[in-house]
C-alpha positions in Angstrom: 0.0 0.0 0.0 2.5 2.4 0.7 4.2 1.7 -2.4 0.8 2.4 -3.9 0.6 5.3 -2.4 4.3 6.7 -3.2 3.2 5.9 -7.0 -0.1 7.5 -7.1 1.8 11.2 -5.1 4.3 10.4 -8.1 1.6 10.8 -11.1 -0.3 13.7 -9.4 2.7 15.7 -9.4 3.9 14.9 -13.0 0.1 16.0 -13.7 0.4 19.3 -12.0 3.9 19.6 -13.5 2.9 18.7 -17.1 1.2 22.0 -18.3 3.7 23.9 -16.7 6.6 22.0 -19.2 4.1 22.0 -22.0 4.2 25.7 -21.9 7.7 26.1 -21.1 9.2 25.7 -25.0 11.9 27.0 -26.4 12.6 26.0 -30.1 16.1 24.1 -30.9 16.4 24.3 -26.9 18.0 27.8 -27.5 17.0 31.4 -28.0 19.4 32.7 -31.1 19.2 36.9 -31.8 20.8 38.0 -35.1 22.2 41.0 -35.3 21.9 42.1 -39.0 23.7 45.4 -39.4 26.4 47.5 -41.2 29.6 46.5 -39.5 32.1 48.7 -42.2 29.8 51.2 -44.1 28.3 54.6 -43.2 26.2 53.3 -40.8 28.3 51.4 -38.8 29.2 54.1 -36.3 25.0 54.3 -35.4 24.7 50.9 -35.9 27.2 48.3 -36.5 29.6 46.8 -33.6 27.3 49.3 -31.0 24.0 47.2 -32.0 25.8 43.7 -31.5 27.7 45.2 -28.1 23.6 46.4 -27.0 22.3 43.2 -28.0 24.9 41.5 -25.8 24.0 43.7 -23.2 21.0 43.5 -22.6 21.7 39.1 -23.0 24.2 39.7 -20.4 21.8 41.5 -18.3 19.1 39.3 -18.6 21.1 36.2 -17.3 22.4 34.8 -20.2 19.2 31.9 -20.1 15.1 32.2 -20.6 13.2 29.8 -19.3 16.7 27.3 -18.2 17.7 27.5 -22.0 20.3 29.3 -23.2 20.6 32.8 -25.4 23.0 33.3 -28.3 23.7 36.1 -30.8 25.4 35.6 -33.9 26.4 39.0 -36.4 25.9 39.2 -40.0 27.4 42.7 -42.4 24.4 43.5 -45.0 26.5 45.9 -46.5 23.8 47.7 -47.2 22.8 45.8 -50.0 19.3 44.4 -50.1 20.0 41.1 -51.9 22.9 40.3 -49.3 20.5 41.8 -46.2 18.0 39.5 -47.3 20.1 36.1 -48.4 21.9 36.0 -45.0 17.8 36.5 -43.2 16.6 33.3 -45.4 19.6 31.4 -44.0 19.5 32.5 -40.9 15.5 31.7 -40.5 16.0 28.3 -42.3 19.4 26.7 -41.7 20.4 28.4 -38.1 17.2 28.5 -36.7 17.0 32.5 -35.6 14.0 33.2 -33.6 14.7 37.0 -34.0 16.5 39.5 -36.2 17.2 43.4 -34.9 18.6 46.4 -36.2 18.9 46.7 -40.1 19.6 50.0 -41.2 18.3 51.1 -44.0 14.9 51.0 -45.4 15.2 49.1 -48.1 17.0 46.4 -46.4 14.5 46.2 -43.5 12.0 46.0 -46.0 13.3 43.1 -47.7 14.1 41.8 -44.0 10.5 42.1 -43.2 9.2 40.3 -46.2 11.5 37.1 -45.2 10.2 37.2 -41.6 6.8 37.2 -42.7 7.2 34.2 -45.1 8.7 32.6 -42.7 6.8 33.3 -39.8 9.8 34.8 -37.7 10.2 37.3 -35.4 11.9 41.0 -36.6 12.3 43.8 -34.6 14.1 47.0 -36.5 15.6 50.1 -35.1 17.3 51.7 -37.7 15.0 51.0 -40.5 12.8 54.7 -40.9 9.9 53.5 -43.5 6.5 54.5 -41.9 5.3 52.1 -44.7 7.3 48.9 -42.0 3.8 49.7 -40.2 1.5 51.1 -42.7 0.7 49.0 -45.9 3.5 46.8 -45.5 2.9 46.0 -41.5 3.3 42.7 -40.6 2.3 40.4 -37.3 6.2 39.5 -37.4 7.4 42.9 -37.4 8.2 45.6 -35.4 9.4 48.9 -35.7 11.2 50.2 -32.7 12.8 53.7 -32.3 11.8 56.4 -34.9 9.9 56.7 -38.6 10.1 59.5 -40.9 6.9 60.6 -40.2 8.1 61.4 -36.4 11.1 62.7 -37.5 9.4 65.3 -39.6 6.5 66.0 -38.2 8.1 65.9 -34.5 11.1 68.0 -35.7 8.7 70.6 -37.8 5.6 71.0 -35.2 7.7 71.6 -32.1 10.0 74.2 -33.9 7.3 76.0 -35.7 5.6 76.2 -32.3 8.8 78.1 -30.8 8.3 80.5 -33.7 10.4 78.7 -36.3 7.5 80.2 -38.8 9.0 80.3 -42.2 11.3 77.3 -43.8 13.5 76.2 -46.6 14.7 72.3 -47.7 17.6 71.4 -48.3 16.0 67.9 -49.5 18.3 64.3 -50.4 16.6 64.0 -54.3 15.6 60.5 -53.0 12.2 58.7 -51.8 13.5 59.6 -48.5 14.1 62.8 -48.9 11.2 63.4 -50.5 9.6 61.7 -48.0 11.0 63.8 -45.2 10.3 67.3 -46.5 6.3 66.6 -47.6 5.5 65.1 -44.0 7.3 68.0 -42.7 6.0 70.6 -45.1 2.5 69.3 -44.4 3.2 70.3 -40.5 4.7 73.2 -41.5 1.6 75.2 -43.1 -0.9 73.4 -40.7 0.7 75.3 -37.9 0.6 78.3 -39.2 3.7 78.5 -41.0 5.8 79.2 -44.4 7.7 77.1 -47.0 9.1 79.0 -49.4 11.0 76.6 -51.2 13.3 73.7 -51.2 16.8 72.8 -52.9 17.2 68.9 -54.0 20.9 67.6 -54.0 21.5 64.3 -55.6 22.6 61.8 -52.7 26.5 62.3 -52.1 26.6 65.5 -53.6 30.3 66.3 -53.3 29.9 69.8 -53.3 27.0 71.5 -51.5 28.0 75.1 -51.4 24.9 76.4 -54.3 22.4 74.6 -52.3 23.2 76.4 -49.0 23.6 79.6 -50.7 20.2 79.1 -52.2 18.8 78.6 -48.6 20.7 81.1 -46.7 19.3 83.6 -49.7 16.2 82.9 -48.8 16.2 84.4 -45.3 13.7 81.8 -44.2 14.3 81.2 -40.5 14.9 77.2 -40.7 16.7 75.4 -43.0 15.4 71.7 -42.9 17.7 69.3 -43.4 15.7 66.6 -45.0 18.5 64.3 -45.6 20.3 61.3 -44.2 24.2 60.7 -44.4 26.4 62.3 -46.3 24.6 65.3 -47.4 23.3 66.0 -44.0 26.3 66.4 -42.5 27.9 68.2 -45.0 25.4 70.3 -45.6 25.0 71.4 -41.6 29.5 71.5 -42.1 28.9 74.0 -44.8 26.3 76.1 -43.5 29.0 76.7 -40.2 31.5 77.5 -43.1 29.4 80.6 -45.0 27.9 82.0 -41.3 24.4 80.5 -41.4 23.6 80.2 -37.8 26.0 83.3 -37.1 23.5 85.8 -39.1 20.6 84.3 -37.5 19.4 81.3 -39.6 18.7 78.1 -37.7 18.9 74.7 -39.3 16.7 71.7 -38.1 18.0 67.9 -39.2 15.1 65.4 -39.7 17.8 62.9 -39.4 20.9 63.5 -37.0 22.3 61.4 -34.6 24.9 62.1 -31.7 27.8 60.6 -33.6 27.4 62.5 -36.5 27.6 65.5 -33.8 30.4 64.0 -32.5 32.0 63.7 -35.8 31.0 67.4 -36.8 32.5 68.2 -33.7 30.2 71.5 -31.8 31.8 74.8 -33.5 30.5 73.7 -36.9 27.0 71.9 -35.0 26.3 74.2 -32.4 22.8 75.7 -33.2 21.6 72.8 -35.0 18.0 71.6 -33.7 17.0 67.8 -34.5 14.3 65.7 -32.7 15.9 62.2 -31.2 14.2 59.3 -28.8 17.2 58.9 -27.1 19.9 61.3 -25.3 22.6 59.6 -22.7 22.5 62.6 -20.9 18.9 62.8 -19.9 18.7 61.0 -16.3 20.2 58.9 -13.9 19.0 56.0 -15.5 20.3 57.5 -18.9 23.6 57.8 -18.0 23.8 54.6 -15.8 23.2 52.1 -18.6 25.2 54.8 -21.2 27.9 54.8 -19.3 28.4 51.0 -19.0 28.3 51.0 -22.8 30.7 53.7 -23.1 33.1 51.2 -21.5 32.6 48.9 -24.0 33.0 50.8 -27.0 34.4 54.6 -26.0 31.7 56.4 -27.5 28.2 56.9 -26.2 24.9 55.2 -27.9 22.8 56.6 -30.8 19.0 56.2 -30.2 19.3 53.4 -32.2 21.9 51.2 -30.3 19.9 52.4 -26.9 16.9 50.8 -28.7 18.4 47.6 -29.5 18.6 46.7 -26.0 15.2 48.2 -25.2 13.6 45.6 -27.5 15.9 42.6 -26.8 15.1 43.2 -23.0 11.6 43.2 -24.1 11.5 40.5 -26.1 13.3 38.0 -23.3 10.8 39.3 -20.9 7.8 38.6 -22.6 9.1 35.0 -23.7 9.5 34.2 -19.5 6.4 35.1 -19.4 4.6 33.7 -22.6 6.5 30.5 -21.5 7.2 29.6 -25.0 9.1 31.4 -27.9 6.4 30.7 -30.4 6.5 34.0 -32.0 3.2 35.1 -32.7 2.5 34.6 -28.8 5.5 36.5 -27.7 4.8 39.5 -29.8 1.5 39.7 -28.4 2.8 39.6 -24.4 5.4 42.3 -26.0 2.0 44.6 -26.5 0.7 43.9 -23.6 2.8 45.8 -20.9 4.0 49.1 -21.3 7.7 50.2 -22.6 9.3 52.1 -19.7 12.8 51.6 -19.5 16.3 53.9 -20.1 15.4 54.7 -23.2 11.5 54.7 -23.5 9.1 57.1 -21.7 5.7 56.1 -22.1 6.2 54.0 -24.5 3.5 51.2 -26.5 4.2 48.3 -28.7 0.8 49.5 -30.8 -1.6 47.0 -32.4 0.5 47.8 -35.9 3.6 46.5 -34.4 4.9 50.2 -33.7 6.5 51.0 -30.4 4.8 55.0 -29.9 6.9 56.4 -27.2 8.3 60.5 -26.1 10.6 61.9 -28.7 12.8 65.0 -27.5 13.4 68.1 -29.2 16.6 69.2 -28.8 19.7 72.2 -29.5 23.5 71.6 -30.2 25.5 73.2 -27.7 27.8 76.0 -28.5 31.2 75.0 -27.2 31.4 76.7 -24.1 28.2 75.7 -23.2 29.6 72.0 -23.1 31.1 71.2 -19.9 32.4 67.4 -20.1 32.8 64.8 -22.8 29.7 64.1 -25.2 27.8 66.9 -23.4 26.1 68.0 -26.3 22.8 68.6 -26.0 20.2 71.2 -24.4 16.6 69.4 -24.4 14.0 72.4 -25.3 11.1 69.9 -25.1 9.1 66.5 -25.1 7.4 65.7 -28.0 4.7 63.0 -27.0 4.4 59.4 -28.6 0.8 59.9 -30.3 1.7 63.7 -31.2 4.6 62.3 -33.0 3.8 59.3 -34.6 0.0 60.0 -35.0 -2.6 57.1 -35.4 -2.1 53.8 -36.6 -2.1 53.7 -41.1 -5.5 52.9 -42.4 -3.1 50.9 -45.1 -2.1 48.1 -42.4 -4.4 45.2 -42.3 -3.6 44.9 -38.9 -5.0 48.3 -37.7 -8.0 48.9 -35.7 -10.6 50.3 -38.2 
């Protein structure tokens, strides 16, 4: 009997222990991230090794295990090249068994990204990709856009600085969908607030010479010159403007697209003045500077928005599969939308039904150099931006939007 007994105390608790293993699963018995990046190209300084070292971070941090299996990242250079971005996602998916892929700069290689991970029912969360159509008509269960879109750059940038009386603007506009992009979201804010374009330049990307477009915008006394451009014009264009005295006879420039390296690289006499909107600034708080600062050891130089967001999102992820019990994607991107984003990097921050993460963008000034008192102290924050202000409502375009 008490043999009996011994047996039957041995099947009730495999019973009350057998849902609880049934929902812990992890695929392959590990949890593999891919960093997918630009690890020797213009955007490797945003992106590149930073991205890997935040992904590895926040894995680190975590514990290095989810649910008592273990995490591993591997690295792969797109080149920037959507063919090569979008090969080395179908291997990794198929043959290496990658549950998730992060960061991607570029639009056009998220966007081929993003296709793969929906075919292949993956998991893809990008930071550095800036295509509002990632969550309009091309949104996507499996996909998530992070940190910034072009339609919170611009409209952020434009509505906050009209609003300080920043009334009357010209473009300097990257002859590109981007560009183009960038300067009719803008433009639209522009007028609806009250304000002025009168007129816009449009450089061909990588414009060696930039000096007629700025003359052309500094002759136009408007009081901002948007920069609706991404690298290299943009920062060549903001290097010129310091050269011919454009924020020295009273002109301000606003970047749609900036990011504290490029600062960094520009160096303050030639930035200082310069207004751009950011999600991210290691400078803001304690908690700011606490997890900047341990990057900073890792790589001597402080996180872009982007790199700060990589680890926002991995930390998220892991999270939500401990608590899903499972990595079965579908069901881990729904826990990730269920609990608000409030971390270092995020303030009041939403994964939204479309897969984008709405969150407080800053506006923010380039110091002048004196102004700066220690290492990387570049910024003055003239205001918050809000999440829904900035990004607006979900596009009617994605299936996946509440109608």
């Amino acid at each position: 009997m008490f043999a009996r007994s011994i047996s039957r105390l041995g099947l009730v608790a495999a019973a009350l222990l057998a849902p609880v293993a049934a929902l812990a699963q992890i695929s392959d018995d590990v949890v593999k991230i891919g960093v997918l990046t630009d690890m020797t190209g213009p955007a490797s300084t945003p992106t590149g090794q930073g991205s890997v070292t935040a992904t590895q971070m926040a894995i680190d941090d975590f514990g290095g295990t989810v649910l008592g299996k273990p995490i591993s990242i591997v690295v792969g250079d797109h080149q920037l090249k959507p063919d090569i971005g979008g090969g080395i996602a179908r291997r990794w998916y198929d043959v290496e068994q990658v549950d998730l892929i992060v960061d991607v700069p570029v639009s056009a290689v998220g966007l081929a990204v993003q296709g793969i991970a929906n075919e292949k029912k993956k998991l893809f969360i990008t930071h550095s990709t800036l295509a509002a159509d990632f969550h309009g008509k091309s949104c996507s269960p499996y996909a998530m856009q992070w940190v910034i879109d072009t339609r919170s750059l611009a409209v952020g940038t434009a509505q906050a600085v009209v609003k300080r009386g920043g009334d009357s603007w010209f473009f300097i506009t990257d002859d590109y969908a981007f560009g183009h992009s960038l300067e009719r979201d803008a433009s639209a804010v522009v007028t609806k607030n009250g304000g002025k374009v009168l007129g816009s330049v449009r450089p061909p990307l990588a414009t060696p010479d930039l000096s007629s477009f700025v003359l052309q915008a500094q002759a136009s006394k408007a009081k901002i010159i948007g920069i609706a451009a991404g690298p290299p014009n943009n920062m060549n264009e903001i290097k010129t403007a310091a050269e011919f005295g454009v924020f020295k006879g009273g002109q301000q420039m606003a970047a749609l697209l900036a990011l504290i390296t490029d600062i960094h690289s520009l160096g303050l006499p030639a930035a200082q003045g310069l207004l751009l909107t950011t999600s991210f600034y290691w400078d803001m708080d304690d908690k700011t500077r606490e997890w900047s600062k341990r990057y900073f050891a890792k790589m001597n130089r402080m996180p872009t928005m982007w790199q700060a967001g990589v680890y926002s999102s991995v930390m998220s992820y892991l999270n939500a599969i401990k608590e899903a019990g499972t990595d079965e994607p579908l069901k881990v991107a729904a826990k990730m939308r269920e609990k608000p984003v409030e971390d270092f990097f995020s303030r009041n921050g939403r994964l939204r039904e479309d897969n984008l993460m709405v969150h407080d963008l800053w506006l923010v000034q380039v110091k002048k150099p004196e102004e700066s008192k220690y290492p990387w102290d570049y910024y003055q924050i003239l205001a918050k931006i809000s999440g829904d202000e900035a990004f607006g409502p979900p596009d009617p375009a994605c299936a996946m939007a509440k109608k």
